[in-house]
C-alpha positions as a LaTeX table, in Angstrom:
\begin{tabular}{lrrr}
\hline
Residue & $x$ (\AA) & $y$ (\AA) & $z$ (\AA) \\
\hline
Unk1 & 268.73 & 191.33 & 71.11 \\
Unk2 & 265.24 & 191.40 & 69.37 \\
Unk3 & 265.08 & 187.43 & 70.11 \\
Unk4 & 266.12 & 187.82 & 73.75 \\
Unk5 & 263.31 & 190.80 & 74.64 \\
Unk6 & 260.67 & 188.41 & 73.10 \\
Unk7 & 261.74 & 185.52 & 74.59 \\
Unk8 & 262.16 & 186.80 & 78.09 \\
Unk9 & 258.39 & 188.15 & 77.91 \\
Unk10 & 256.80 & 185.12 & 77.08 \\
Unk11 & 258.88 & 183.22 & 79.88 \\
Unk12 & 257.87 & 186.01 & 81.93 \\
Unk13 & 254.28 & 185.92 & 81.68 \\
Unk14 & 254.69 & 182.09 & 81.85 \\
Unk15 & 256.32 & 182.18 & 84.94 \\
Unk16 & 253.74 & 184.73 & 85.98 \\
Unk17 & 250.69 & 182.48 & 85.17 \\
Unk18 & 252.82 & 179.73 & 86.92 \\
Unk19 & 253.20 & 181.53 & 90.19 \\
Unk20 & 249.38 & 182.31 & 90.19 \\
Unk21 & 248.54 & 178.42 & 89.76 \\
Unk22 & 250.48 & 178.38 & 92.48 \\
Unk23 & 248.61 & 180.49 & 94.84 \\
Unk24 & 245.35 & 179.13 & 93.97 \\
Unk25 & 246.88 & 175.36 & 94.73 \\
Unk26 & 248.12 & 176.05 & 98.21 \\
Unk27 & 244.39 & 177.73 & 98.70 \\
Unk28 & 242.62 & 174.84 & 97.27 \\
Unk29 & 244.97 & 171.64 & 98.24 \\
Unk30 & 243.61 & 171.57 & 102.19 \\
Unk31 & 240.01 & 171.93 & 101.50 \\
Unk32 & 239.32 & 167.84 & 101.39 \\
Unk33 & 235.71 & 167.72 & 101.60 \\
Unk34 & 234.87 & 169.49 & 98.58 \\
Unk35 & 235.46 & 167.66 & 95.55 \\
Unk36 & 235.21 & 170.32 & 93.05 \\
Unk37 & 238.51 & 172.15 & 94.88 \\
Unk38 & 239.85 & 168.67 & 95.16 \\
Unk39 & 239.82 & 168.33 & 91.35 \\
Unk40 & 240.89 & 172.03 & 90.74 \\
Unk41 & 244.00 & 170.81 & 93.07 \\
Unk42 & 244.55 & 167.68 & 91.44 \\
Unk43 & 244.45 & 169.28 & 87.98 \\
Unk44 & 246.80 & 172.08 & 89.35 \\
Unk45 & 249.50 & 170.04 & 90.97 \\
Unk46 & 249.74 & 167.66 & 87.50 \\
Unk47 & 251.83 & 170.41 & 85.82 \\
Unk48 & 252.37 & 173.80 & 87.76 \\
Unk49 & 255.74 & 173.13 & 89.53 \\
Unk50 & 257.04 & 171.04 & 86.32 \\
Unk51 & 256.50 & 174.13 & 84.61 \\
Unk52 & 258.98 & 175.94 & 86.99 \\
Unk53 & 261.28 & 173.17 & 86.09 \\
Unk54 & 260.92 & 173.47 & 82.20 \\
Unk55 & 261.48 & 177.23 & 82.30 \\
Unk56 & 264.40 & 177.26 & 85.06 \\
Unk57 & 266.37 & 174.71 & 82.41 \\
Unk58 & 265.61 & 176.70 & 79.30 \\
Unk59 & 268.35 & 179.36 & 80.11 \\
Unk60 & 271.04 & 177.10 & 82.09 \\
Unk61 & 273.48 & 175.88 & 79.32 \\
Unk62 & 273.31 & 179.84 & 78.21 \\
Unk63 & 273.96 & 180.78 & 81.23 \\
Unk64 & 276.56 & 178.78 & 82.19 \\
Unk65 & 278.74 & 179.06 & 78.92 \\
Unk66 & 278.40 & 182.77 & 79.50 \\
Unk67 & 279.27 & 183.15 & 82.87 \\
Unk68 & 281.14 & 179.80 & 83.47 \\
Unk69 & 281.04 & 177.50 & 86.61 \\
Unk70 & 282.39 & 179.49 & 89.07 \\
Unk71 & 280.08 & 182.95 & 88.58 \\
Unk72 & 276.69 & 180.56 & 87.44 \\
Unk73 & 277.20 & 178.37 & 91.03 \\
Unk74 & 277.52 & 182.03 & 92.92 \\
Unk75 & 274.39 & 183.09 & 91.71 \\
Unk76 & 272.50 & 179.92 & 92.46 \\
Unk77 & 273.54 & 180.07 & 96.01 \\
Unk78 & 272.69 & 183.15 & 96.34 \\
Unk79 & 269.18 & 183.34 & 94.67 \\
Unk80 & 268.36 & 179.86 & 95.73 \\
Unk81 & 270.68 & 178.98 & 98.29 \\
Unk82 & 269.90 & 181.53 & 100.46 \\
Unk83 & 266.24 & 182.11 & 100.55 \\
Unk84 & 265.99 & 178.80 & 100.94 \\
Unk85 & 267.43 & 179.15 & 104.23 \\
Unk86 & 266.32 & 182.31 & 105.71 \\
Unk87 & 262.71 & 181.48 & 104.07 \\
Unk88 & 262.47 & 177.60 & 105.68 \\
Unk89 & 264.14 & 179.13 & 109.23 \\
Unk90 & 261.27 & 181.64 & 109.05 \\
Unk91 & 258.30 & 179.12 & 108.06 \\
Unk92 & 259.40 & 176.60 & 110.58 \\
Unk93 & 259.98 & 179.26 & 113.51 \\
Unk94 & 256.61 & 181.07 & 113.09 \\
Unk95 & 254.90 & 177.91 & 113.01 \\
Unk96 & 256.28 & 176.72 & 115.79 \\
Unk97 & 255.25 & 179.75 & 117.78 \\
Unk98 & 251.99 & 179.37 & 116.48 \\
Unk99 & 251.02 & 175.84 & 117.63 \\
Unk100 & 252.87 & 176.55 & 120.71 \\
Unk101 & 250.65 & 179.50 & 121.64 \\
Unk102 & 247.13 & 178.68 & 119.51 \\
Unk103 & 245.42 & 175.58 & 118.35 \\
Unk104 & 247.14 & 176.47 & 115.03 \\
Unk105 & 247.43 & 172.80 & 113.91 \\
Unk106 & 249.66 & 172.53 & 110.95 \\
Unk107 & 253.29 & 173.10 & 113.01 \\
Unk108 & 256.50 & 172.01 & 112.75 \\
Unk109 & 258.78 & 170.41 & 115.78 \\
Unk110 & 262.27 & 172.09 & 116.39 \\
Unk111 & 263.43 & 169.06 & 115.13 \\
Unk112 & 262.41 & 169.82 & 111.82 \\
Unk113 & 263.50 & 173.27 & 111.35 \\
Unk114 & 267.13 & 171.34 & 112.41 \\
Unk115 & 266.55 & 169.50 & 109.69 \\
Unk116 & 266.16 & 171.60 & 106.41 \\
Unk117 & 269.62 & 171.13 & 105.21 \\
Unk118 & 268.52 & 167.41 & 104.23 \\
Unk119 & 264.83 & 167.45 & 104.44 \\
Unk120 & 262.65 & 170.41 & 103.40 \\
Unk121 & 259.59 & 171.86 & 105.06 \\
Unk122 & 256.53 & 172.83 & 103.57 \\
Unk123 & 256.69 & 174.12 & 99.64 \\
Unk124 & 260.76 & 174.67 & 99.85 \\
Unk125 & 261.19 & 171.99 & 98.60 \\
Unk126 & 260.82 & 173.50 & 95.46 \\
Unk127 & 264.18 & 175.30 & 96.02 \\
Unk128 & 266.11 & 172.55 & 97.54 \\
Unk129 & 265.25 & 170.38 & 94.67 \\
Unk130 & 265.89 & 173.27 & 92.22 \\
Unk131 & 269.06 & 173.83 & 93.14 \\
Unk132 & 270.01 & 170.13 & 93.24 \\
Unk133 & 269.08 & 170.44 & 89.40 \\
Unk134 & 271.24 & 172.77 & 89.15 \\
Unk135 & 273.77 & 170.99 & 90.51 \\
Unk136 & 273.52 & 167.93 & 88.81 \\
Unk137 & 273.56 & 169.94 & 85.65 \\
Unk138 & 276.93 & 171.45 & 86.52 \\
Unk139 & 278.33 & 168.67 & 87.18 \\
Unk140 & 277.66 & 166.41 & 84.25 \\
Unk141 & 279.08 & 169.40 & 82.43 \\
Unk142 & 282.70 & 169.92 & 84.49 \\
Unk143 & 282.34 & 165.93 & 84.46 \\
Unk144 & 281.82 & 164.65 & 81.39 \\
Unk145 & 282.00 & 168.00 & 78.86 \\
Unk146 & 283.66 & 165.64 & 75.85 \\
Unk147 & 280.69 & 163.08 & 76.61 \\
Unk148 & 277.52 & 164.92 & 75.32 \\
Unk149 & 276.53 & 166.18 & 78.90 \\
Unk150 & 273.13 & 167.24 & 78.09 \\
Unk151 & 271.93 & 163.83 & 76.93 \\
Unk152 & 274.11 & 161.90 & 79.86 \\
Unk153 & 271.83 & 164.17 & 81.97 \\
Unk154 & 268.59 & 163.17 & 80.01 \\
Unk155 & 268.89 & 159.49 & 80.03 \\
Unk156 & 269.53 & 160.02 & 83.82 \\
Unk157 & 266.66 & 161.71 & 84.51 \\
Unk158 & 264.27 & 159.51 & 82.25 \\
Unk159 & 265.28 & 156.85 & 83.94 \\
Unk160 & 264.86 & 158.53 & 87.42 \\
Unk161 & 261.94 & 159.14 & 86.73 \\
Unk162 & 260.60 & 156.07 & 85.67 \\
Unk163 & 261.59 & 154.44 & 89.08 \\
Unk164 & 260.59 & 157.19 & 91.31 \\
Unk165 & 258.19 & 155.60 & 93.24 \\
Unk166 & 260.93 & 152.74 & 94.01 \\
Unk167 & 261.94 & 155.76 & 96.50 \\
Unk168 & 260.75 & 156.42 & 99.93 \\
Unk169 & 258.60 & 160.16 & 99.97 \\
Unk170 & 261.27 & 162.53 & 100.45 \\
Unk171 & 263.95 & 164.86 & 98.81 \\
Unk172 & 264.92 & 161.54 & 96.01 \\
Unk173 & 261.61 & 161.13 & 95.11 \\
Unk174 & 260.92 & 164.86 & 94.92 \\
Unk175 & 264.48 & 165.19 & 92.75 \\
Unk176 & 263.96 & 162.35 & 90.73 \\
Unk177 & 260.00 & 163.38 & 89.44 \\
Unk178 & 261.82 & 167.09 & 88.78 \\
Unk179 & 264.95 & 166.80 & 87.46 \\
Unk180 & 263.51 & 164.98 & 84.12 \\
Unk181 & 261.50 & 168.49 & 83.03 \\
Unk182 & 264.74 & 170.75 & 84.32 \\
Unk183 & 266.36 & 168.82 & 81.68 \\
Unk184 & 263.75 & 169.16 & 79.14 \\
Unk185 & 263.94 & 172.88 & 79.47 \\
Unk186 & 267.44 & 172.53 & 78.83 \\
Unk187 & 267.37 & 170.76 & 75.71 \\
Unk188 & 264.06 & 173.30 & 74.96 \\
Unk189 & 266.70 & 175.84 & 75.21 \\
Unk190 & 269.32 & 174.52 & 73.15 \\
Unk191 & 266.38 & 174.00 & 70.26 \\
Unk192 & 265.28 & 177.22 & 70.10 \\
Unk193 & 268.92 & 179.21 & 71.06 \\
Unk194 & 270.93 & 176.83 & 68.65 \\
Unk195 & 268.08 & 175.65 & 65.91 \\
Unk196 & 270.73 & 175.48 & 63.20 \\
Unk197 & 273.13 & 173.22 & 65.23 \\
Unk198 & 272.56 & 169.76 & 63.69 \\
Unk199 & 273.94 & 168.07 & 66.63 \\
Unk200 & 270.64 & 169.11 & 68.72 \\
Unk201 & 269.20 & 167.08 & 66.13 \\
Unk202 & 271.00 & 163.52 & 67.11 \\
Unk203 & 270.96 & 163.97 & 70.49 \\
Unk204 & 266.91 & 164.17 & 70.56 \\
Unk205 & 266.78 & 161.26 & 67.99 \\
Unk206 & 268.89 & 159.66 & 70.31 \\
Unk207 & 266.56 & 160.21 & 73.21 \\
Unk208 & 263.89 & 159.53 & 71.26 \\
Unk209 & 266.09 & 155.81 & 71.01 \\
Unk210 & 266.85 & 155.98 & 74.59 \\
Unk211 & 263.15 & 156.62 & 75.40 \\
Unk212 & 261.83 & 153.61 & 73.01 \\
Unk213 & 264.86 & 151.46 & 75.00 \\
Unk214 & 264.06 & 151.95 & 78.26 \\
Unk215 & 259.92 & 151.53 & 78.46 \\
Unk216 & 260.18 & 148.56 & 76.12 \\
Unk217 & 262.19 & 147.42 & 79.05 \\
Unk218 & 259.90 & 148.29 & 81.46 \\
Unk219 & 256.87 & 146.76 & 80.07 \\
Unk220 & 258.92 & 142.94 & 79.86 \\
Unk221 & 259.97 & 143.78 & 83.25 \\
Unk222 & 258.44 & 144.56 & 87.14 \\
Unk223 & 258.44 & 147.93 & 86.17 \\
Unk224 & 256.02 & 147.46 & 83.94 \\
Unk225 & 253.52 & 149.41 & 86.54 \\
Unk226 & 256.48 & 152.05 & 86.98 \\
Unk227 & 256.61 & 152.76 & 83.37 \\
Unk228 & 252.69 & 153.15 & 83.30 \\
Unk229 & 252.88 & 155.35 & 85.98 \\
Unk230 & 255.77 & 157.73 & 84.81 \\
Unk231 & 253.77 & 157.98 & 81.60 \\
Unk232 & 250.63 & 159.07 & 82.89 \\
Unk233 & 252.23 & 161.72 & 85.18 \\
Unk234 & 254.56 & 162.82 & 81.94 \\
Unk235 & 251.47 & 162.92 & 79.72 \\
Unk236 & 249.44 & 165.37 & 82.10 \\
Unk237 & 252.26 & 167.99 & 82.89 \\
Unk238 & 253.44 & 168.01 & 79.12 \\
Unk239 & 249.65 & 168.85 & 78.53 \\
Unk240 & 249.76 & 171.50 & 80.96 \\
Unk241 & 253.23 & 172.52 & 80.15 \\
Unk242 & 251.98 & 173.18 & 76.59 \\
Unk243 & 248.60 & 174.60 & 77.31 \\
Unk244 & 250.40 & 177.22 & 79.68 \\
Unk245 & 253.02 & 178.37 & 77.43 \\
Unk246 & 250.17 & 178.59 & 74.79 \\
Unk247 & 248.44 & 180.96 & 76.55 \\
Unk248 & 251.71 & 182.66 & 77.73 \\
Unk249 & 252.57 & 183.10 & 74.03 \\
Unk250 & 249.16 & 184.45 & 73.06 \\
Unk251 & 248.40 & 187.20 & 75.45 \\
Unk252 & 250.24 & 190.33 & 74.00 \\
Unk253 & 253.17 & 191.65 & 76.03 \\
Unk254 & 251.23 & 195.12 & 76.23 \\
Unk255 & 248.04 & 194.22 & 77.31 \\
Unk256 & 246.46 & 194.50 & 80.93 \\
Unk257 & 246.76 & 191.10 & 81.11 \\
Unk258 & 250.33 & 190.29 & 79.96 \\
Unk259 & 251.58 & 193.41 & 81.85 \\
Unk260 & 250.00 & 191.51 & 85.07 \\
Unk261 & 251.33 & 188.16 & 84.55 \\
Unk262 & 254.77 & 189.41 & 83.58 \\
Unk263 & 254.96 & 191.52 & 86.50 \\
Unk264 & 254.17 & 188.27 & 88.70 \\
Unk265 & 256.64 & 186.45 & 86.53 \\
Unk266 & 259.31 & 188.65 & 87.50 \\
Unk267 & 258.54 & 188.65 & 90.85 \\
Unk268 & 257.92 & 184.95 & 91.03 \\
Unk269 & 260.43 & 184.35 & 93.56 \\
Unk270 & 259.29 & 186.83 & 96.02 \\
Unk271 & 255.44 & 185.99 & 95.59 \\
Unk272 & 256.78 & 182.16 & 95.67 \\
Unk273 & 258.50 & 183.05 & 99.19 \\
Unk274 & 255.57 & 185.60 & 100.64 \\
Unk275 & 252.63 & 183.91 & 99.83 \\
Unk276 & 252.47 & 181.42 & 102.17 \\
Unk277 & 252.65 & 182.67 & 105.72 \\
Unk278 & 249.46 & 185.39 & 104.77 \\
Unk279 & 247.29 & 182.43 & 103.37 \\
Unk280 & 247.72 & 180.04 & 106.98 \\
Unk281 & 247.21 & 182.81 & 108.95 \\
Unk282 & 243.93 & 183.28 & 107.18 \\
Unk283 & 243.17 & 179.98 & 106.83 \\
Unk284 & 243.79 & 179.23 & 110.44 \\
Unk285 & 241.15 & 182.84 & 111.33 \\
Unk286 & 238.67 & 181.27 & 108.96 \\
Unk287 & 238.95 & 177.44 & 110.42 \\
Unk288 & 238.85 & 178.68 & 114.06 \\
Unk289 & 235.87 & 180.97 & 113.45 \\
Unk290 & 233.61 & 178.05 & 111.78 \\
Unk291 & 234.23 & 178.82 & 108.30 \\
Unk292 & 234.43 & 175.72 & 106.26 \\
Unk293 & 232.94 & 176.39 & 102.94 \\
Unk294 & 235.43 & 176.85 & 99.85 \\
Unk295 & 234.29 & 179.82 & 98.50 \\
Unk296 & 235.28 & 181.86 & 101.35 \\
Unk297 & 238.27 & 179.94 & 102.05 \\
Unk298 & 239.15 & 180.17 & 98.12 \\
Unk299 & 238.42 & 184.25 & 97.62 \\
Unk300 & 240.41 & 185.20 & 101.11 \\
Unk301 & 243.35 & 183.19 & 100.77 \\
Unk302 & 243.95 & 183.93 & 97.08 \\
Unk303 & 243.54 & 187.35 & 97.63 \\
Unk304 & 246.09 & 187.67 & 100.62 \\
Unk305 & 248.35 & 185.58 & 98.77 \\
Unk306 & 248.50 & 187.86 & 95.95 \\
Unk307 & 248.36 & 191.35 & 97.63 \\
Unk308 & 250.83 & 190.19 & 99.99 \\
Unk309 & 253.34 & 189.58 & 98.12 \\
Unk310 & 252.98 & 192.55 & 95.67 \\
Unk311 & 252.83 & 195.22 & 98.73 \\
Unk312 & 256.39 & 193.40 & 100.18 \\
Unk313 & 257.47 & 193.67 & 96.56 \\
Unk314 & 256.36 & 197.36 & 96.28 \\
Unk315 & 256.96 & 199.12 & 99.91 \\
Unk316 & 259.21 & 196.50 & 101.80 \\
Unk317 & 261.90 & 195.05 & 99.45 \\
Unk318 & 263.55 & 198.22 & 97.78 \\
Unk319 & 264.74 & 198.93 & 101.50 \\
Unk320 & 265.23 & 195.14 & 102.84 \\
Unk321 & 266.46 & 193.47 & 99.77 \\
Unk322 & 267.87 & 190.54 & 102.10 \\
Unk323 & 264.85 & 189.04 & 102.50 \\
Unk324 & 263.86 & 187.38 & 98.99 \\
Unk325 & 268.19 & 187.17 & 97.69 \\
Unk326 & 271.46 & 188.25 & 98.63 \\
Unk327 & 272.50 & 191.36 & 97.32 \\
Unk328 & 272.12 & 192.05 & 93.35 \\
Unk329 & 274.99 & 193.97 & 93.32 \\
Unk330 & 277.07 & 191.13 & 94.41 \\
Unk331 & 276.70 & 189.59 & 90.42 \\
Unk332 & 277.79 & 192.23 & 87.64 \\
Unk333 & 275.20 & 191.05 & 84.58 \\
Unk334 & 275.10 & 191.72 & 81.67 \\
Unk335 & 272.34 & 194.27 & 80.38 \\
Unk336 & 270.72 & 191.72 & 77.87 \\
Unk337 & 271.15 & 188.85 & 81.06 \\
Unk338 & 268.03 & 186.85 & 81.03 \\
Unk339 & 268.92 & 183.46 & 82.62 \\
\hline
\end{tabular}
C-alpha cells in the first residue's frame, strides 16, 4: 500500500506538470511571428503528449489483470469514450457558431463535426488515439496471451513508429508516433510493479535485439531517412520524458508546489477538456482588438486556461458530473485503485 500512495503522487504531479505544458503549448503554438514562443512550442510539443502516453501505459497490464477485459474496456469507454464525444460535439458546434456569426477564423464545417468518429478535431485527438492504445493493448493480450503480448505489442509499435511518416497526416500517423511510448509505459510498469520477475528481464534484452534488428535495417535500406527521423523525435521526448518525471519525483508531495501540480494531475482530464474553449475565446478578443504581441497573448490565455478549468472543477462538476465522464458510480474500485 506504502508503494502504491508514493507511486500515485509522483504520477500525479507528473501528470500535473504535463497538463500545464499543455496549456502553455496551445497558448504559444499560434503565435508564428515570434520566434522565441515558436521555440518554447517546438520544445513543448517534442515530449508533453508522449508523456501522457508513458504514464497512461504504466498502470494498464495492472489494471487489466485486476479488473479483467470486460470491467478495464467499460471504464475506457466511459472515461475516454465518452468525453471524447460530448467534448469534440461541443468544440466543433461552438465553433461553428462562432465563424458563422463573427470573423472568428479558426472553425470547423458541419462536415467535420460528422466526422469525429474517424477523424478527430482539434486536440481530441489525444483521446481517440488514447483509446486506440488501449485497444490495441487489449487485444494483443485476449489475442496472443501465451505469445509474450507485451513485447508482440513493442516490436509493433517500434516499427510503427519508424515508418510513420510513410502515412498520410491523420489518425495512423497520430497512432503510430503514440502507441510506441503507451507501450513503454507499459513495460515501465511491469519494471517497477514486477522488478523481481526475471522474465521482464528477456523481454527488454530482447527489445533491445529487436531495436538493434530493425534500424540496422533501416540504415541498408530507403528508410534509412525514416530511421533518422524516428530517432531524433525518440531522443527529444525520452529527454523530456525523463527531465519531467525528474522534477515530478523531486518536488515533495507536501509542498505548495507538489500539492498544485498533483491537484492538476488529478484533474488532468477535466483541465485537458476545459481549457480550450476559454483560451480561443480570448485569443479571438485579443486578435480582433489589435493585440498581437506574445506577452499579452501568453499571460491571458494561460491564465484563463488554468482558472477555467479549476472553477468548473470546483463549483460546476460536483453537480454536472456528465460533463468530463460518465458516472463514477457506474465502476465499483477498489480503495487502493490507481490505474
Amino acid at each position: 500500500m506504502r508503494l502504491t500512495v508514493q507511486r500515485t503522487q509522483w504520477v500525479d504531479k507528473a501528470k500535473g506538470l504535463g497538463i500545464l505544458l499543455v496549456v502553455v503549448g496551445h497558448s504559444s503554438q499560434y503565435l508564428y511571428s515570434n520566434k522565441a514562443a515558436n521555440i518554447l512550442s517546438a520544445g513543448i510539443y517534442s515530449f508533453h503528449m508522449p508523456l501522457f502516453f508513458v504514464l497512461a501505459g504504466l498502470f494498464a497490464e495492472s489494471s487489466l489483470r485486476k479488473h479483467g477485459v470486460r470491467q478495464f474496456a467499460i471504464d475506457k469507454l466511459q472515461t475516454i469514450l465518452y468525453p471524447y464525444l460530448i467534448w469534440s460535439l461541443f468544440e466543433g458546434s461552438y465553433r461553428y457558431l462562432l465563424g458563422r456569426i463573427t470573423s472568428f477564423s479558426d472553425f470547423v464545417g458541419l462536415h467535420r463535426i460528422a466526422q469525429i468518429a474517424y477523424a478527430p478535431i482539434y486536440h481530441y485527438w489525444f483521446l481517440y488515439i488514447l483509446l486506440a492504445c488501449f485497444c490495441a493493448f487489449v487485444l494483443v493480450n485476449v489475442a496472443a496471451p501465451r505469445l509474450k503480448p507485451q513485447l508482440l505489442l513493442f516490436i509493433a509499435a517500434a516499427t510503427l513508429f519508424v515508418a510513420s511518416n510513410l502515412f498520410p497526416p491523420g489518425t495512423t500517423r497520430q497512432f503510430s508516433d503514440s502507441l510506441i511510448f503507451f507501450t513503454a509505459g507499459v513495460y515501465l510498469g511491469r519494471v517497477h510493479l514486477w522488478s523481481s520477475d526475471n522474465t521482464v528481464i528477456k523481454e527488454l534484452a530482447w527489445i533491445a535485439g529487436a531495436f538493434f534488428i530493425l534500424f540496422n535495417f533501416g540504415i541498408l535500406t530507403k528508410f534509412s531517412g525514416e530511421i533518422a527521423r524516428a530517432t531524433k523525435s525518440l531522443t527529444l521526448a525520452a529527454i523530456g520524458i525523463t527531465l519531467s518525471c525528474l522534477a515530478a519525483g523531486s518536488i515533495r508531495s507536501d509542498s505548495k508546489v507538489g500539492i498544485a501540480l498533483s491537484y492538476c494531475g488529478r484533474n488532468s482530464m477535466a483541465i485537458f477538456l476545459f481549457h480550450i474553449p476559454p483560451m480561443a475565446i480570448t485569443k479571438f478578443l485579443l486578435d480582433v482588438n489589435g493585440v498581437k504581441d506574445a506577452i499579452p497573448h501568453l499571460s491571458a490565455e494561460i491564465s484563463v486556461g488554468i482558472t477555467f478549468p479549476i472553477l468548473m472543477i470546483r463549483y460546476v462538476l460536483p453537480g454536472a458530473p456528465l460533463l468530463h465522464r460518465w458516472p463514477p458510480s457506474a465502476i465499483k474500485r477498489p480503495k487502493d485503485q490507481v490505474a
